[in-house]
C-alpha positions as CSV (number, residue, x, y, z in Angstrom):
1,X,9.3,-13.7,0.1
2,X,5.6,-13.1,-0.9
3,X,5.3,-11.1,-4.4
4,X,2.9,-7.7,-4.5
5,X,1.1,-6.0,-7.0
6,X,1.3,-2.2,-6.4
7,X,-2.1,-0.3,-7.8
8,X,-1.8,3.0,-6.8
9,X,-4.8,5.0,-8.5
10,X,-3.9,6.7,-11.9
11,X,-0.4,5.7,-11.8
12,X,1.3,2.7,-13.0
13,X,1.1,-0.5,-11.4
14,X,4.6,-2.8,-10.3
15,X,5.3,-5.9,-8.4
16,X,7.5,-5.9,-5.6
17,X,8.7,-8.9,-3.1
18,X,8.3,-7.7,0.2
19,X,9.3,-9.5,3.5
20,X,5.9,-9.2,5.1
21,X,2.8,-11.2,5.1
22,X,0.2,-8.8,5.9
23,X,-1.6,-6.3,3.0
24,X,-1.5,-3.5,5.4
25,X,2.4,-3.8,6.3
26,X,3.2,-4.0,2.4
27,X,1.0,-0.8,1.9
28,X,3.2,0.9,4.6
29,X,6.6,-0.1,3.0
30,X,5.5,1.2,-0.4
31,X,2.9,4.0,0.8
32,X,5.8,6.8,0.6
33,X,6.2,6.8,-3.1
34,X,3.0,8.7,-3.0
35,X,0.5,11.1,-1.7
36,X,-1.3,10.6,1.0
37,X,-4.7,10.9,-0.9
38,X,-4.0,8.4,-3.9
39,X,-5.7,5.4,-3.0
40,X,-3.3,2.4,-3.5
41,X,-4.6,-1.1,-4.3
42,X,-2.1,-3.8,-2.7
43,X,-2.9,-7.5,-4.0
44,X,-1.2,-10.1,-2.9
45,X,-0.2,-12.7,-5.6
46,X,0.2,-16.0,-4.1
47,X,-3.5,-15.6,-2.8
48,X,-4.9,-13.2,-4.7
49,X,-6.3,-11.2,-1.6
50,X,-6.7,-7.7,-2.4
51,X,-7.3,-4.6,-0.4
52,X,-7.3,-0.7,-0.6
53,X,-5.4,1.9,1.4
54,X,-4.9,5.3,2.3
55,X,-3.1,7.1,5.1
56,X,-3.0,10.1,6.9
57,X,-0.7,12.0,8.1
58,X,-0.3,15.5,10.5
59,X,1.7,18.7,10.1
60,X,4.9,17.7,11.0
61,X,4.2,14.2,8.6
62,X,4.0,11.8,11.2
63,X,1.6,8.8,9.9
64,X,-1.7,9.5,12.0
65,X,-3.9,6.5,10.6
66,X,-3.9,3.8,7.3
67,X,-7.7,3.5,6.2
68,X,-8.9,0.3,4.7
69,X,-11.6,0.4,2.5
């Protein structure tokens, strides 16, 4: 299983083993241990691709959108 560095903004970072491949699908399996406005840094150690995400979400707190930056 491919290891993850967790970076959410201003909190601390962790690694996690997730069975996924892609950035964005790791950020969705970990995105609910925070608010929907921290930015969270998801790197990817076997390749050392990194990206940022938010997300979005609507009244009732359906997920509405993940932004990349």
């Amino acid at each position: 299983m491919p290891k993850y560095t967790i970076m959410p903004y201003g909190c601390k970072w962790y690694s996690v083993e997730l069975p996924v491949k892609e950035l964005r699908l790791a950020f969705s399996m970990e995105a609910h241990n925070f608010s929907t406005l921290t930015p969270i840094a998801v790197r990817n150690e076997e390749t050392k691709e990194i990206k940022i995400f938010t997300r979005e979400l609507d009244e009732n707190g359906n997920l509405l959108q993940v932004k990349e930056y």
